[in-house]
N, C-alpha and C positions, 0 to 999 in steps of 0.2 A: 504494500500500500504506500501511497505519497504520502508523503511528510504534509501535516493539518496543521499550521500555526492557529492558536488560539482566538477567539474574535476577543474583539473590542468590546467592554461593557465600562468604560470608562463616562459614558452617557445612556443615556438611555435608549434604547433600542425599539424598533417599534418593526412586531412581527407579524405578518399577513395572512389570517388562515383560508387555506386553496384546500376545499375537500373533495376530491374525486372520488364519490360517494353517491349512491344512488336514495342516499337514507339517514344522512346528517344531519342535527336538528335547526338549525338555520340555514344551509347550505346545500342541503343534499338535492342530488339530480339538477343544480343547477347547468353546469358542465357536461352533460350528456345529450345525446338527442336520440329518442327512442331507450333501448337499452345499452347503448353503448356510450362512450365518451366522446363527445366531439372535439376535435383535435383541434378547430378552428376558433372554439370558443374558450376552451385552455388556455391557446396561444395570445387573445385576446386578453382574455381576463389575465394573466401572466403579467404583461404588457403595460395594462392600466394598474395596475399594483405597484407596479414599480418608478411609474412616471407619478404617482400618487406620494411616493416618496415609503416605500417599505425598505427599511432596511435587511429584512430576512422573510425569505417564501417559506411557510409551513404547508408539506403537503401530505393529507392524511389518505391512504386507502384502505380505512378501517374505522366506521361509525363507533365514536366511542359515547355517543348519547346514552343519556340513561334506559335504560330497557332493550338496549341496540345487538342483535345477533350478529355471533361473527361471522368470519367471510374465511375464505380457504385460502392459503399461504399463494398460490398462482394467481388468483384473482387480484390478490393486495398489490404483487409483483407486477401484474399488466397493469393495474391503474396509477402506481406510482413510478416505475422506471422510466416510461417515455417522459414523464413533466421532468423529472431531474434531468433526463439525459438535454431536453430544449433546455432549460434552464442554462445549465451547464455550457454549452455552445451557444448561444446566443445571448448572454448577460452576463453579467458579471457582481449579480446579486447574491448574498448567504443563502446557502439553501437548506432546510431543515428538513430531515423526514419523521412525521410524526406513527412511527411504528414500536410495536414491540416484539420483531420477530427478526430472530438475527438472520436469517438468510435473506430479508429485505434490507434491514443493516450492510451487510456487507455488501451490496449487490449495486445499495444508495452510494456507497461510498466508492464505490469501483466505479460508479458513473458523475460523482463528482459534487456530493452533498458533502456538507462541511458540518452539520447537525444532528444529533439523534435525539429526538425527543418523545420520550417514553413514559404511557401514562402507569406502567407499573413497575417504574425505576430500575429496568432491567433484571427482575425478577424472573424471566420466563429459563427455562433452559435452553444455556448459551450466549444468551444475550450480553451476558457480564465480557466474557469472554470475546465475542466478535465486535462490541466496540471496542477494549482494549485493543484491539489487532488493528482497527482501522487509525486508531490514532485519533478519532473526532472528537467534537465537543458535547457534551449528553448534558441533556438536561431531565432531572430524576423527578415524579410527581408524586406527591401520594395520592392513594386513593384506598378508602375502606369498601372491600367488598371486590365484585367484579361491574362493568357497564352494564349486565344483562339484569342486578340485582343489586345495585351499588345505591339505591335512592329508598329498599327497604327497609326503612326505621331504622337509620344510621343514630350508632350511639358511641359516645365517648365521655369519659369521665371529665376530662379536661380536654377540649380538642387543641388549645396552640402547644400546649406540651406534648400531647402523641404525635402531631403531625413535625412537629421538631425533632424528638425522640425517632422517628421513624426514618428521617431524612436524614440524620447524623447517623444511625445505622449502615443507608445505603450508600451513604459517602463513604463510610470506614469498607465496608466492603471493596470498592471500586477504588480508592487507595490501592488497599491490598492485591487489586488485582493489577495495577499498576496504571491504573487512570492518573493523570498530574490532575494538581488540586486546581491549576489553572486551566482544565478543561470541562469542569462541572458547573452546572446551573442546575439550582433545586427552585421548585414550583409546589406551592402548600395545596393544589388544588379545588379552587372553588369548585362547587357542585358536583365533586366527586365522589359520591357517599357522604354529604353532608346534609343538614338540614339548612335552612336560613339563618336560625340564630347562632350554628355554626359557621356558618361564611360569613358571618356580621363581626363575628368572635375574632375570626384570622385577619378579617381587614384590619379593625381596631387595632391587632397589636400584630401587625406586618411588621412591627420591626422586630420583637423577637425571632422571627423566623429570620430575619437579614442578621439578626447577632451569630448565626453559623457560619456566615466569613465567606458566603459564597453570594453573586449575581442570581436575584429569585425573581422569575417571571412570574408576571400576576394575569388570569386569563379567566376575564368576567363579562366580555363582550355579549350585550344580548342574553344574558344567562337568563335561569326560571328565576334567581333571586330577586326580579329586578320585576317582574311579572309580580312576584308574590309580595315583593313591596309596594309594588304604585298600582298595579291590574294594568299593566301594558301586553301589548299584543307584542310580539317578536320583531313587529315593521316600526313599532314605536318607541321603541329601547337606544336610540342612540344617543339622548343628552344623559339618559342615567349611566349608559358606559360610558359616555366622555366622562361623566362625572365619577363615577369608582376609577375607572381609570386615572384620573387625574389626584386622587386620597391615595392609591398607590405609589405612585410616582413619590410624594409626599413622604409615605412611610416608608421610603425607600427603596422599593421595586426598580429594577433594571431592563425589564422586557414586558412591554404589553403585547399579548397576543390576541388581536382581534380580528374584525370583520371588516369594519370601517375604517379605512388607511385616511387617506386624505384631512377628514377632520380628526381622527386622532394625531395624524401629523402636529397641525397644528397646535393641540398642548401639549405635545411634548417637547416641540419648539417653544414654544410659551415656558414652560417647565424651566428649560435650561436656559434660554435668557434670563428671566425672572432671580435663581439661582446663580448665575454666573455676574448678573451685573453688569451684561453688556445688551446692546440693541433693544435695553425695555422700554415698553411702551409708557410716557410721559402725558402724563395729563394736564392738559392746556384751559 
């Protein structure tokens, strides 16, 4: 495998989620025509992502919505290789694959993702092992439960300490397998086996999860908590993401992974001006 220099989390990062999914709870089947994937509309959507201002393409072939069945190891492999491999050859964007199966892991990385973003922190058999080999950058989530059953009366004694506890685990693991610490990104997982006043819990004190010493994306885009707070519908959820999104950024978060680039561009640019002290905006 090529040598994978580390990315940049020295600002914040704003991630594009591309799901090539016939069955994803915001996204799915958009990208398809009939039952297949339209290459045209990939390449499009690709395209406007980037000129929108993403710094990293997330592309999943595997619905991890709640209640979501899986899909078979060649399925995942056809819907995700050809976007990496465009990707790859025609840009020069970060590219993530949001998998957990090392034979798409390695196969991402052989075709030129710089990412592995895993919503069961490389847990499966192998996976530990095939990103060590590729050299990428992984990003570990928690999640209690599985997608098919992860939203059934999810319960925790203290949720920001087990989902910390759980993540310090998978980091010590992936040390020992010889991951550098400058190649991990952990993610506490909103609505991943949580309730809402569990997700309410982990934003609040997003910086205990950032006291692990590692880059934590936060990934609330559109979510149900957002529905089960205001009663919005899925098409009506972008000022409440902008707005979790931008309490993360706050508590410290390093990677939004949303939906809407464009205007989350904007505060995250807002963000670091704002913090940096330069080019903010003056009130006249």
């Amino acid at each position: 495998m090529a040598n994978h220099p580390a990315l940049d989390f020295s600002l914040p990062r704003l991630m594009a989620i591309v799901n090539v999914t016939p069955d994803s709870f915001s996204d799915g089947g958009l990208l398809y025509k009939g039952n297949a994937i339209d290459v045209d509309k990939v390449a499009q959507r690709l395209q406007g992502l980037i000129a929108e201002g993403a710094d990293i393409i997330d592309i999943g072939g595997e619905s991890t919505r709640p209640g979501a069945a899986a899909v078979s190891l060649q399925e995942e492999l056809d819907r995700v290789v050809p976007v990496v491999e465009w990707l790859s050859r025609e840009t020069d964007v970060a590219i993530s694959v949001d998998t957990s199966s090392p034979e798409v892991m390695l196969e991402a990385a052989d075709k030129g993702a710089h990412l592995i973003n895993d919503v069961r922190a490389l847990s499966r058999d192998g996976a530990l092992q095939a990103v060590a080999s590729t050299e990428l950058t992984v990003c570990l989530m928690h999640m209690q439960g599985m997608p098919a059953t992860m939203q059934n009366n999810p319960h925790y004694l203290h949720v920001v300490n087990e989902v910390s506890q759980y993540l310090q685990e998978r980091i010590a693991v992936c040390l020992e397998e010889g991951i550098t610490a400058n190649k991990i990104i952990v993610d506490p997982g909103f609505g991943f086996g949580k309730t809402l006043e569990h997700n309410l819990s982990l934003l609040r004190q997003l910086p205990e999860v950032c006291r692990l010493g590692f880059p934590v994306l936060a990934g609330m885009s559109r979510k149900a908590m957002i529905g089960h707070l205001l009663g919005r519908e899925l098409h009506e959820r972008l000022p409440a993401s902008l707005g979790l999104g931008m309490l993360a950024l706050e508590r410290g978060a390093k990677i939004l992974r949303v939906h809407d680039v464009a205007a989350t561009r904007d505060i995250i640019d807002l963000f670091v001006a704002i913090n940096n002290n330069s080019n903010a905006i003056i009130c006249e």
